[in-house]
GUKE-381841 format. One record per residue (C-alpha): x, y, z. Coordinates in nm, 2 decimals. Example, Ala and Ser with C-alpha at 12.3 -4.5 7.8 and 13.67 -1.06 7.14 Angstrom:
BEGIN
R       X       Y       Z
R    1.23   -0.45    0.78
R    1.37   -0.11    0.71
# end
This chain:
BEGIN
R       X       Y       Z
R  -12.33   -3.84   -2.76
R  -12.31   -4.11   -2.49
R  -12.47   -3.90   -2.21
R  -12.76   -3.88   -2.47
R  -12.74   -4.17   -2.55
R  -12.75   -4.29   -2.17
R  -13.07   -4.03   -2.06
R  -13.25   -4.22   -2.39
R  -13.21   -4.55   -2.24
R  -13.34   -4.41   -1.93
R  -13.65   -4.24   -2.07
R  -13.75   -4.52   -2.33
R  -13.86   -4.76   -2.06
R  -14.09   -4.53   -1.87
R  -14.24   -4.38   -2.20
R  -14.31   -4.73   -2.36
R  -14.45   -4.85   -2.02
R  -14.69   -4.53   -2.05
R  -14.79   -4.60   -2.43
R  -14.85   -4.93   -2.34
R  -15.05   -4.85   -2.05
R  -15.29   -4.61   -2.24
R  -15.31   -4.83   -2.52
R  -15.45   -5.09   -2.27
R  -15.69   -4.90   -2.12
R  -15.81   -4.74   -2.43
R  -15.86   -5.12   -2.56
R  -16.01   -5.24   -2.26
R  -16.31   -4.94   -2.23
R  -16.50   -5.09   -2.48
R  -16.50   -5.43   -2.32
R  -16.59   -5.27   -1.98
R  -16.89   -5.08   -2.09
R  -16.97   -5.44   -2.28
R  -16.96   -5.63   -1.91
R  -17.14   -5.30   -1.78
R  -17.42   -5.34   -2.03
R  -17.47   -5.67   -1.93
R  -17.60   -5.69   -1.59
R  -17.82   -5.36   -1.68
R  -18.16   -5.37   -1.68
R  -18.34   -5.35   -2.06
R  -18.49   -4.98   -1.94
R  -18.16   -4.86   -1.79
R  -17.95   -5.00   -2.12
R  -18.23   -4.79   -2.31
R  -18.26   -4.48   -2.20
R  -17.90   -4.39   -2.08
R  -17.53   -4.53   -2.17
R  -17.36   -4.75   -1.99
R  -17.10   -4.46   -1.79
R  -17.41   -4.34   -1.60
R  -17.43   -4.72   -1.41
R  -17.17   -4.52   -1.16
R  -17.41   -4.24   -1.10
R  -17.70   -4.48   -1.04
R  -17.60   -4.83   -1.00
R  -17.87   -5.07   -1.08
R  -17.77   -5.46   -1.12
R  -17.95   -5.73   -1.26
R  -17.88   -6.11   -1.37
R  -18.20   -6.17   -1.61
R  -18.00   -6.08   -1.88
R  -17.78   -6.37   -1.85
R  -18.05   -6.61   -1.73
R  -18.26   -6.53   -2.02
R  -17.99   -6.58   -2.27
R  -17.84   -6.89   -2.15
R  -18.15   -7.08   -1.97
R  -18.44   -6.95   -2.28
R  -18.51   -7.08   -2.58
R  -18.77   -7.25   -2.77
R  -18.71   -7.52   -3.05
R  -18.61   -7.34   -3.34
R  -18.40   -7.13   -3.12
R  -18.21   -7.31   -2.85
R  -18.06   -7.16   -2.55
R  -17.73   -7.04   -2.58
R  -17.53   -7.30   -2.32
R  -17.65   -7.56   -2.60
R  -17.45   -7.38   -2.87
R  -17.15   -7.33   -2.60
R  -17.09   -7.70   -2.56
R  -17.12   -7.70   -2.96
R  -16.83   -7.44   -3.00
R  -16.66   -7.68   -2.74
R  -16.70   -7.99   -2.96
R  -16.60   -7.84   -3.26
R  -16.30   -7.62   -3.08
R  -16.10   -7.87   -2.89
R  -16.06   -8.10   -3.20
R  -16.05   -7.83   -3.44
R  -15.70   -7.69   -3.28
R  -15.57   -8.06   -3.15
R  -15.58   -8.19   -3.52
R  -15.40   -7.89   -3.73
R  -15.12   -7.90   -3.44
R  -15.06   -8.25   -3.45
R  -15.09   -8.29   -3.86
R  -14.84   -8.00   -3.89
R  -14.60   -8.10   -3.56
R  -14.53   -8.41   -3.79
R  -14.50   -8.21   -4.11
R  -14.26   -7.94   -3.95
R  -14.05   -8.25   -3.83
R  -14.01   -8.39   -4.12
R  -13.95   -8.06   -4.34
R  -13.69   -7.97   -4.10
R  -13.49   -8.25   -3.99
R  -13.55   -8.54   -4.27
R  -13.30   -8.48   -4.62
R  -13.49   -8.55   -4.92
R  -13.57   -8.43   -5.25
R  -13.81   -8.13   -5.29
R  -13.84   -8.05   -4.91
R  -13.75   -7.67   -4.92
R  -14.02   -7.66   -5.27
R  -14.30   -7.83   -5.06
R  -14.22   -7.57   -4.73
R  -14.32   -7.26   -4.96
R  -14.56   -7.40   -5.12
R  -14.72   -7.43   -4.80
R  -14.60   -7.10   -4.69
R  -14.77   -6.98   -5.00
R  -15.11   -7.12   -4.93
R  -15.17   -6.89   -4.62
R  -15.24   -6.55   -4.89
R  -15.53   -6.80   -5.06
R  -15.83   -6.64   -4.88
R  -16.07   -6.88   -4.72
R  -16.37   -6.72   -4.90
R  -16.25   -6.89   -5.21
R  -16.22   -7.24   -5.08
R  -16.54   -7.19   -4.94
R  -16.80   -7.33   -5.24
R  -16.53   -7.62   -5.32
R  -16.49   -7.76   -4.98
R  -16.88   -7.73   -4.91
R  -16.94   -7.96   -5.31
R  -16.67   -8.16   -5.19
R  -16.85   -8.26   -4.86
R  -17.19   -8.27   -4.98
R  -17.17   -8.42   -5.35
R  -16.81   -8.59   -5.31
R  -16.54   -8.56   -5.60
R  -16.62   -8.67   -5.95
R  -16.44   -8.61   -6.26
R  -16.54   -8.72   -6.61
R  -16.80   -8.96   -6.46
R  -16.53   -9.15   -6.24
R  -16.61   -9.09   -5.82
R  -16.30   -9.05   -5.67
R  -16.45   -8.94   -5.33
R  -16.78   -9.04   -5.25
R  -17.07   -8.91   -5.07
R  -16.95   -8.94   -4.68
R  -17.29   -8.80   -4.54
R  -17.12   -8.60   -4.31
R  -17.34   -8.28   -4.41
R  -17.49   -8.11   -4.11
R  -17.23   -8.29   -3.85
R  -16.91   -8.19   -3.69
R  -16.69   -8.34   -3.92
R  -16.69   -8.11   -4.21
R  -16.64   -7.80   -3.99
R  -16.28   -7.98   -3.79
R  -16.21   -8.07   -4.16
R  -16.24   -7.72   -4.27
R  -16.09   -7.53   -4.00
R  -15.75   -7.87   -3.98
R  -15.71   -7.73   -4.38
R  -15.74   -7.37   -4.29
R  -15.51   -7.37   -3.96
R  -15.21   -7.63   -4.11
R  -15.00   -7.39   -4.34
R  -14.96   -7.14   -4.01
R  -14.94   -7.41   -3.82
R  -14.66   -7.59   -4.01
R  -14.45   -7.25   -4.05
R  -14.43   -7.17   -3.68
R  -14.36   -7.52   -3.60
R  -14.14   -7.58   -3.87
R  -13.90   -7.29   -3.80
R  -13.87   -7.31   -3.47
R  -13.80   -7.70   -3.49
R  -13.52   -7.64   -3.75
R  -13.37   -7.36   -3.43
R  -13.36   -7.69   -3.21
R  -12.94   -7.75   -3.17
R  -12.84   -8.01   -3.41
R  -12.61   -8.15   -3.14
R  -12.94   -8.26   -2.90
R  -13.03   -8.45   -3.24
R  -12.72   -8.60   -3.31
R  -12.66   -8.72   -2.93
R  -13.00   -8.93   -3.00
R  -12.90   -9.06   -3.28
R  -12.51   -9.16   -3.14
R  -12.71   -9.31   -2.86
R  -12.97   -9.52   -3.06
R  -13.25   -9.31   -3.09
R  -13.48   -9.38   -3.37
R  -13.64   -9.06   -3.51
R  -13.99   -9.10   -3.33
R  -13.82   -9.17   -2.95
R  -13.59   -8.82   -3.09
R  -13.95   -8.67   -3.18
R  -14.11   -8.81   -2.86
R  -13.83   -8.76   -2.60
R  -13.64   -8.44   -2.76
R  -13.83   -8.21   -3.02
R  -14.20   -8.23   -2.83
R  -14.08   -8.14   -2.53
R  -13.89   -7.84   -2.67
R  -14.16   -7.75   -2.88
R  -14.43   -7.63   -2.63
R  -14.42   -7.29   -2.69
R  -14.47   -7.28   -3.04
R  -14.75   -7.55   -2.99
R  -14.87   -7.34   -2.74
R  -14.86   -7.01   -2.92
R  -15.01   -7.16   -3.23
R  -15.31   -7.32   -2.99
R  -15.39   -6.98   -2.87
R  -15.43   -6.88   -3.24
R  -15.62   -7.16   -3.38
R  -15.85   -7.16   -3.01
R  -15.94   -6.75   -3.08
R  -16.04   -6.82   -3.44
R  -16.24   -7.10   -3.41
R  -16.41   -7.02   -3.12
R  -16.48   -6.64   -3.29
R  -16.59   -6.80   -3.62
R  -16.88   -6.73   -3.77
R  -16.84   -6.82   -4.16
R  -16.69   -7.20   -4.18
R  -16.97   -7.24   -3.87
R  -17.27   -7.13   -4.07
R  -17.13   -7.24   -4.42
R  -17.01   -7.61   -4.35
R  -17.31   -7.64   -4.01
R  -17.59   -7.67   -4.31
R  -17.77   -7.47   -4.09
R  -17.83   -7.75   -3.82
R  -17.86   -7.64   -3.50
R  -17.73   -7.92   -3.33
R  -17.37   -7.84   -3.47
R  -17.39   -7.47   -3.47
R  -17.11   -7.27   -3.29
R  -17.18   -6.98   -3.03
R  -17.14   -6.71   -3.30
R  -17.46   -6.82   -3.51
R  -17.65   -6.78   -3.22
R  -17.48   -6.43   -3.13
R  -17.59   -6.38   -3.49
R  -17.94   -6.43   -3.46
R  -17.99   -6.22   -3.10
R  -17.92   -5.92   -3.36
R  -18.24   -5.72   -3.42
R  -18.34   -5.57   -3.74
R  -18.41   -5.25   -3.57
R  -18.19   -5.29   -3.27
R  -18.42   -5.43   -3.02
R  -18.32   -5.68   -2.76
R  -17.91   -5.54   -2.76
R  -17.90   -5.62   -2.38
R  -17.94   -5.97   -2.44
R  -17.64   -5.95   -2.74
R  -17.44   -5.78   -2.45
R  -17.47   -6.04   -2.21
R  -17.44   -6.33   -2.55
R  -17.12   -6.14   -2.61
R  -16.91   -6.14   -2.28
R  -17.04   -6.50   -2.22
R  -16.86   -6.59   -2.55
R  -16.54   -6.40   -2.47
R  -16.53   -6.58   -2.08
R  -16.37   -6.87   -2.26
R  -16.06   -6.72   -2.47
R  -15.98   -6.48   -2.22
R  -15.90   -6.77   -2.01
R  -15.71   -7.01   -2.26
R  -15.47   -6.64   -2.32
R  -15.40   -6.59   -1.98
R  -15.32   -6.97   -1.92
R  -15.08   -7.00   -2.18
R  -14.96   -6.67   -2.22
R  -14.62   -6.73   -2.05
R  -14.53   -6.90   -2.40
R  -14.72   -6.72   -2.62
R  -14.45   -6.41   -2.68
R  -14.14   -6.69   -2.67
R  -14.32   -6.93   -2.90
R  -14.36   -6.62   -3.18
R  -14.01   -6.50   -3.14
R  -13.88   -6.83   -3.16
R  -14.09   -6.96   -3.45
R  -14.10   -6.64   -3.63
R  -13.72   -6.59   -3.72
R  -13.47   -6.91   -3.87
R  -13.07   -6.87   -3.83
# end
């Protein structure tokens, strides 16, 4: 049993490196042949697929100029709707993390009534699907709140501006957020806490000097999450934009590029890869914490 056991351990590693190594190449062929399309001539990308490039190579940037430099008014160029997925990113993952970073602290180091009853209800809310919150949030924004002829929330005007799509994605992003955070907050030694406290630490200089430091990876895990989906959304975008293309994300004008008979695909290609550039860079900057900040924040003591 234990010389089984021992020529196991030796073949598991090689084998799982192997698995994962095909598993990464199978998922990374697709994405190739995307870039490979791209900077293909609109006759090449026609008549043949994308493996024959290596027979007979042609290369071409007009597929990029085109989609990024061209446009008319109703349909901008495409850097215009890159800086808008910019604007509406950045804040739309810095305000979830910082709401829930509080939250989390509180839930997991304050005693007071009702804490572990608000934590799963919040838990709860991640299996509400978005769909559904969809035609309230976008009443809400446009019309306000009244019941029975009393406004409690008025008419903001903020339809067709940036503020109803970070408001939408802060609500979406907090009950993840707040269930990393808060478990792996709650894994932080109660000794480091107690030392502060012995030592005259108020709870913000403990949450300041102490818990945010510690709590980089999970911040930085939950930011990689929060980045990919806002930058890949296409729904809140369109649904709380009111179709103003001054606030549109990248997606909606990915969206458009589509033909109704599939004409034009080399310019979705070259659409496409400039719209993954960004959150392939965000993962590989922070991906040192992203597998420690899910291990930590995904199991509690």
């Amino acid at each position: 049993m234990a010389i089984n056991k021992k020529a196991k351990d030796i073949f598991a590693s090689p084998v799982a490196s192997a698995i994962a190594v095909i598993v990464a190449v199978l998922w990374t062929i697709p994405t190739f042949g995307l870039l490979v399309s791209s900077i293909r001539p609109e006759q090449d990308i026609n008549q043949s697929g994308w493996w024959t490039f290596f027979t007979n190579p042609t290369f071409t940037l007009d597929n990029y100029t085109q989609v990024l430099f061209q446009g008319s008014t109703t349909n901008p160029p495409l850097f215009q709707f890159f800086f808008n997925s910019f604007a509406l990113t950045i804040p739309a993952v810095v305000f979830p993390i910082t709401l829930a970073l509080f939250a989390a602290y509180a839930l997991a180091w304050f005693n007071f009534r009702g804490k572990d009853t608000i934590f799963f209800i919040i838990f709860g809310l991640q299996v509400v699907p978005l769909q559904l919150t969809l035609i309230p949030l976008l009443q809400l924004f446009s019309k306000g709140l009244v019941i029975g002829g009393v406004t409690l929330i008025p008419d903001l005007g903020i339809t067709g501006t940036f503020i109803p799509i970070w408001i939408a994605h802060t609500i979406f992003g907090l009950p993840l957020a707040v269930f990393l955070l808060h478990n792996f907050l709650s894994q932080i030694p109660r000794e480091l806490i107690e030392a502060g406290r012995v030592d005259g630490a108020n709870w913000f200089t403990l949450f300041s000097k102490i818990v945010l430091p510690l709590s980089v990876p999970a911040i930085a895990s939950f930011s990689i999450f929060q980045f990919l989906w806002v930058w890949n959304d296409l729904l809140v975008g369109l649904t709380f934009g009111g179709g103003v293309k001054q606030v549109a994300p990248m997606t909606v004008r990915i969206a458009e590029m589509v033909g109704s008979r599939g004409s034009g695909w080399e310019l979705l290609t070259a659409g496409a890869f400039v719209s993954m550039i960004v959150p392939l860079i965000v993962f590989f900057a922070l991906q040192r914490y992203f597998v420690r900040g899910l291990l930590a924040g995904s199991v509690k003591g």
